[in-house]
Structures are given as C-alpha cells and as structure tokens.
Backbone as CSV, one residue per row, in Angstrom:
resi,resn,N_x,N_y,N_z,CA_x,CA_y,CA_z,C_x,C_y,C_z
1,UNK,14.925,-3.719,1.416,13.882,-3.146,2.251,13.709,-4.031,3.482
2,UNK,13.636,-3.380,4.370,13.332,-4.407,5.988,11.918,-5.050,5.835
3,UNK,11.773,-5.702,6.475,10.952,-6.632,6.469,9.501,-5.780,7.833
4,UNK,8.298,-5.781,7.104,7.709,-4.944,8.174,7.283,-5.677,9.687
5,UNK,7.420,-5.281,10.725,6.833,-6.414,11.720,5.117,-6.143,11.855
6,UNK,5.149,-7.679,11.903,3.202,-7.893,12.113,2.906,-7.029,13.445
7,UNK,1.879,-6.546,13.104,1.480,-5.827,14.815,0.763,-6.967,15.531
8,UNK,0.933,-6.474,16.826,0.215,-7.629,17.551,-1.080,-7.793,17.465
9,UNK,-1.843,-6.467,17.940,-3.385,-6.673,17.510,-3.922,-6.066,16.280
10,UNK,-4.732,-6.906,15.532,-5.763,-6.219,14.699,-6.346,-5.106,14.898
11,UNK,-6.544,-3.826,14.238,-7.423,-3.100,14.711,-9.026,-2.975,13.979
12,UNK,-10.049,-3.240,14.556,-11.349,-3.527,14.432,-11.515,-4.794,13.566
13,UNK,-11.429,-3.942,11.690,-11.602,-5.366,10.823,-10.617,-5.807,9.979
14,UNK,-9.634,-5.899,10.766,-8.144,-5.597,9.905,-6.917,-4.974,10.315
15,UNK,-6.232,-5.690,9.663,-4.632,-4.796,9.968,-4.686,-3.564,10.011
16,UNK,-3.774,-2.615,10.478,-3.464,-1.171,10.260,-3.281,-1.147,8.696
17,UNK,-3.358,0.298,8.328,-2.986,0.429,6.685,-1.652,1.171,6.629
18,UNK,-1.091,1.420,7.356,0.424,1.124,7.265,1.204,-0.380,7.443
19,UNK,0.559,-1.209,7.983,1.144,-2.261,8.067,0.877,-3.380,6.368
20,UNK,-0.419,-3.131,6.056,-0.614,-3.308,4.953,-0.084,-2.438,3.534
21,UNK,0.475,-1.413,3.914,0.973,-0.895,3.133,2.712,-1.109,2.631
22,UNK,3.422,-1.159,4.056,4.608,-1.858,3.943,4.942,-3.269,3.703
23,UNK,3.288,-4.211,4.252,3.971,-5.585,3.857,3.354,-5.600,2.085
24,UNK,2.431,-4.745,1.690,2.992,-4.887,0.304,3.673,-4.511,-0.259
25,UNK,4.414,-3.370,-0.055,5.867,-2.698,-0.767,6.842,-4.110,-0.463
26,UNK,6.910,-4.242,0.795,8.160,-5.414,0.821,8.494,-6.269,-0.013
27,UNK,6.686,-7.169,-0.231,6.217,-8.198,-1.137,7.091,-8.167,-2.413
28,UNK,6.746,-6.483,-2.823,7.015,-6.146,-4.197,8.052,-6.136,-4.639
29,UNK,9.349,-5.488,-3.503,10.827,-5.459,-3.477,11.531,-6.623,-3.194
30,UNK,10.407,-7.576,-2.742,11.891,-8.514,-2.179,12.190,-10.162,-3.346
31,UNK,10.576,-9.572,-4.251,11.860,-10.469,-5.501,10.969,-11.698,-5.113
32,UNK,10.100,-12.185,-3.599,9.824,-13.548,-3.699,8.317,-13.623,-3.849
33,UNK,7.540,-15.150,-3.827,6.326,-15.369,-3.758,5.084,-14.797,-2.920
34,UNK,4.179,-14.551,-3.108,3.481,-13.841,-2.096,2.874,-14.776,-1.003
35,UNK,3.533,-15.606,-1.207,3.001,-16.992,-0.121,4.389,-16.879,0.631
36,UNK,5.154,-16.834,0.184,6.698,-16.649,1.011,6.894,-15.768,1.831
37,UNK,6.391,-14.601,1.473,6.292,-13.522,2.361,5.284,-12.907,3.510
38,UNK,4.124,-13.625,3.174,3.051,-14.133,3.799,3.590,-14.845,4.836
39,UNK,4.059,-15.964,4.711,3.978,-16.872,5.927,5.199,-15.830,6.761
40,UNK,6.102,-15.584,5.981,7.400,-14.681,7.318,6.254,-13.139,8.012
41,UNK,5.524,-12.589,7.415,4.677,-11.779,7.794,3.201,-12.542,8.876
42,UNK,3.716,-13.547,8.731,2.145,-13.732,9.644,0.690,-13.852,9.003
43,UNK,0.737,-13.678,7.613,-0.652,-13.268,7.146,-1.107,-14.361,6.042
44,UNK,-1.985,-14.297,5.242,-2.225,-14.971,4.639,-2.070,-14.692,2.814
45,UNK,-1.543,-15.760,2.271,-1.492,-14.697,0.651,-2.280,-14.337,-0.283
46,UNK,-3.498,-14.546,0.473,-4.803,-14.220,-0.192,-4.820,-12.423,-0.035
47,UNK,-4.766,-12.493,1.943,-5.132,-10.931,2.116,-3.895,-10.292,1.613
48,UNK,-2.247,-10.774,1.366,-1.372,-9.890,0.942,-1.674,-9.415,-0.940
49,UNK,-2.485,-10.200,-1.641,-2.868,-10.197,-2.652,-3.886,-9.134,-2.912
50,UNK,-4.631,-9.142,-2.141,-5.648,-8.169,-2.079,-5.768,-7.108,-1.592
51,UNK,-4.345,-6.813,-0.317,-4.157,-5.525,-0.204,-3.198,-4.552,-1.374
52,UNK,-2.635,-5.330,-2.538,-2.030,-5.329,-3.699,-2.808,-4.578,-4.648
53,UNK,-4.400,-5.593,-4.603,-4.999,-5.334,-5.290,-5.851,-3.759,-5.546
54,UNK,-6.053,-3.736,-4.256,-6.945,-2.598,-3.764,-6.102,-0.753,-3.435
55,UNK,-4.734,-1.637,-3.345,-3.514,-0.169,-3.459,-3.672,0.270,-4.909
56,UNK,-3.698,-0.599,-5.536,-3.542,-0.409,-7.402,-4.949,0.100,-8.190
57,UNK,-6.056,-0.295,-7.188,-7.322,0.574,-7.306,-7.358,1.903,-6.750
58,UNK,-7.172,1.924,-5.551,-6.923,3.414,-4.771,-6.487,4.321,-6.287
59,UNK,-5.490,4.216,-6.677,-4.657,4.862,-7.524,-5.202,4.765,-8.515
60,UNK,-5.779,4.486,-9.032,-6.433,4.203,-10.696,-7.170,4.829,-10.741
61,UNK,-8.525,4.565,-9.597,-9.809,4.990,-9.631,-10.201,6.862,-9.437
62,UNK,-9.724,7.254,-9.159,-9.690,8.811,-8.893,-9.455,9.080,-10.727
63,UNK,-8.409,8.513,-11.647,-8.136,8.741,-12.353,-9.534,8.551,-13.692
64,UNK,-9.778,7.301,-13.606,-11.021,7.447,-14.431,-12.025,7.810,-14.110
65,UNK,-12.063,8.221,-13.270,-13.647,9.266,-13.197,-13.389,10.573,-13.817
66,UNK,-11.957,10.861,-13.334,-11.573,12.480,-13.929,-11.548,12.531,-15.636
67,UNK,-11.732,11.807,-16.492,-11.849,11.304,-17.919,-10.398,11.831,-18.370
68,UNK,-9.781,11.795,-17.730,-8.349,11.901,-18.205,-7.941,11.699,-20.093
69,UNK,-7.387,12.389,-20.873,-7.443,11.823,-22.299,-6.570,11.258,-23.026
70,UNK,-4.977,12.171,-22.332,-4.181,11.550,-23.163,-3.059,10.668,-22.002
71,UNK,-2.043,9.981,-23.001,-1.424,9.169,-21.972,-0.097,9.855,-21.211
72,UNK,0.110,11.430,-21.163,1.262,12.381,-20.739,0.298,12.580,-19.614
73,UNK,-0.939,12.953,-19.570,-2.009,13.637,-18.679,-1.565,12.355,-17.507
74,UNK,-2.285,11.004,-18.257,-2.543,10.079,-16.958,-1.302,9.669,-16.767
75,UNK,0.248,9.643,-16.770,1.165,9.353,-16.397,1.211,10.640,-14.719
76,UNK,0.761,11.687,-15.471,1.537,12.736,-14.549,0.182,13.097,-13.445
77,UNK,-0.910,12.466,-13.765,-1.653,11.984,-12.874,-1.573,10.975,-11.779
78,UNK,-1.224,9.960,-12.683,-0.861,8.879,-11.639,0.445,8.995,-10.663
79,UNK,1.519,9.775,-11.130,2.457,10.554,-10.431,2.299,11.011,-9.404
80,UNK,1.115,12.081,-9.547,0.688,12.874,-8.577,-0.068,12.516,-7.445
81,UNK,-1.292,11.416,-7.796,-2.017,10.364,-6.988,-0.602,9.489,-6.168
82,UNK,0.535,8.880,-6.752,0.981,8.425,-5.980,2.177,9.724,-4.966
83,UNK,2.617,10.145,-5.363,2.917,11.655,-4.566,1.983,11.995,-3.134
84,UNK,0.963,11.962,-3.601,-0.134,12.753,-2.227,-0.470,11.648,-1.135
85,UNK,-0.681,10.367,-2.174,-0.398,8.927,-1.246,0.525,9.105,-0.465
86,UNK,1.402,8.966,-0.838,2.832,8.688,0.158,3.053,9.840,1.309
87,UNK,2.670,11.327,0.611,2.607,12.878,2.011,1.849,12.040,2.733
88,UNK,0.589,11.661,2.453,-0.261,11.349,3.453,0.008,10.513,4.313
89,UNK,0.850,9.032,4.069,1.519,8.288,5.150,2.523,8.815,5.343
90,UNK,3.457,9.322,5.315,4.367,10.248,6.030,3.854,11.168,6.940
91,UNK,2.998,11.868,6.953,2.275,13.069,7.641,1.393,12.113,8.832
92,UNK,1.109,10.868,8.517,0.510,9.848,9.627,1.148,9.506,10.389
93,UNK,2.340,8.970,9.733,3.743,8.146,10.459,4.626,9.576,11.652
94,UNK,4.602,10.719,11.113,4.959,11.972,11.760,3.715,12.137,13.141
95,UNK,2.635,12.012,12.722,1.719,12.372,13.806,1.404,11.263,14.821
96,UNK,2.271,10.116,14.693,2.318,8.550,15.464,3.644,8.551,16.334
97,UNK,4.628,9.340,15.534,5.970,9.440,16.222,5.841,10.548,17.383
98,UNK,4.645,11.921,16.675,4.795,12.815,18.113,3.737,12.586,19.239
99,UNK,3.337,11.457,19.284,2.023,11.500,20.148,2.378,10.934,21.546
C-alpha cells in the first residue's frame, strides 16, 4: 500500500478524514510500529492510535444499539457497516476529483 501524504494544512480541529483514514489502513498493512509510521507520516502515535481507535468504534457502535443476536447476523452486519463505509469514501473521493 503507498504510503498516504500528510496534507499541508489542518482543517479546523484536525486532519481530513480521508487522510486519517488512509494513514490508518497503511499503519495496518505495512507490518510496522505505530510510532514508525507516525514519524514517516508527520503525526504523532498517540493521534494514529486513536484514529484506529475510533474507526473500530464507528463500526461497532451502530451494531449494538441494533441488539443484534446471533454471531451470522453481526458478522454480516459488520460486513455491511464496513461496505457503506468505504461507498461513502469513494463517493467523497469521486466528488473531490470532479470539483
């Protein structure tokens, strides 16, 4: 996986959430420390930790509220949560490329 480039500016209180989104996929694929990848990203491995953290909530949390019961249900739930995730940055990344 390429390595994502840091954007130059912050926007308001924080990175973009595509940029946080690819430097944690990278994190995840590239096998090294999150301090390692941190420092080649520019960031710190606290916030690459915690944008980790909070992707893995995104995805969870929709799920237990819905009282989901068995474990075929929440597999093909969590499937689907990550499915509509990903349209949705694609359909962002599409509306950034035609602007």
């Amino acid at each position: 996986m390429e390595r994502p480039l840091s954007p130059a500016i912050k926007k308001g209180n924080g990175y973009p959430r595509e940029f946080r989104e690819e430097a944690v996929r990278y994190w995840l694929n590239s096998g090294k420390k999150a301090s390692a990848v941190a420092v080649e990203l520019g960031v710190s491995g606290w916030s690459l930790n915690r944008w980790h953290k909070e992707m893995e909530q995104e995805v969870r949390e929709p799920i237990h509220t819905a009282g989901v019961a068995s474990n075929g249900e929440l597999s093909s739930s969590l499937n689907a949560l990550e499915l509509a995730k990903e349209n949705g940055r694609l359909r962002r990344e599409v509306e950034a490329l035609t602007r």
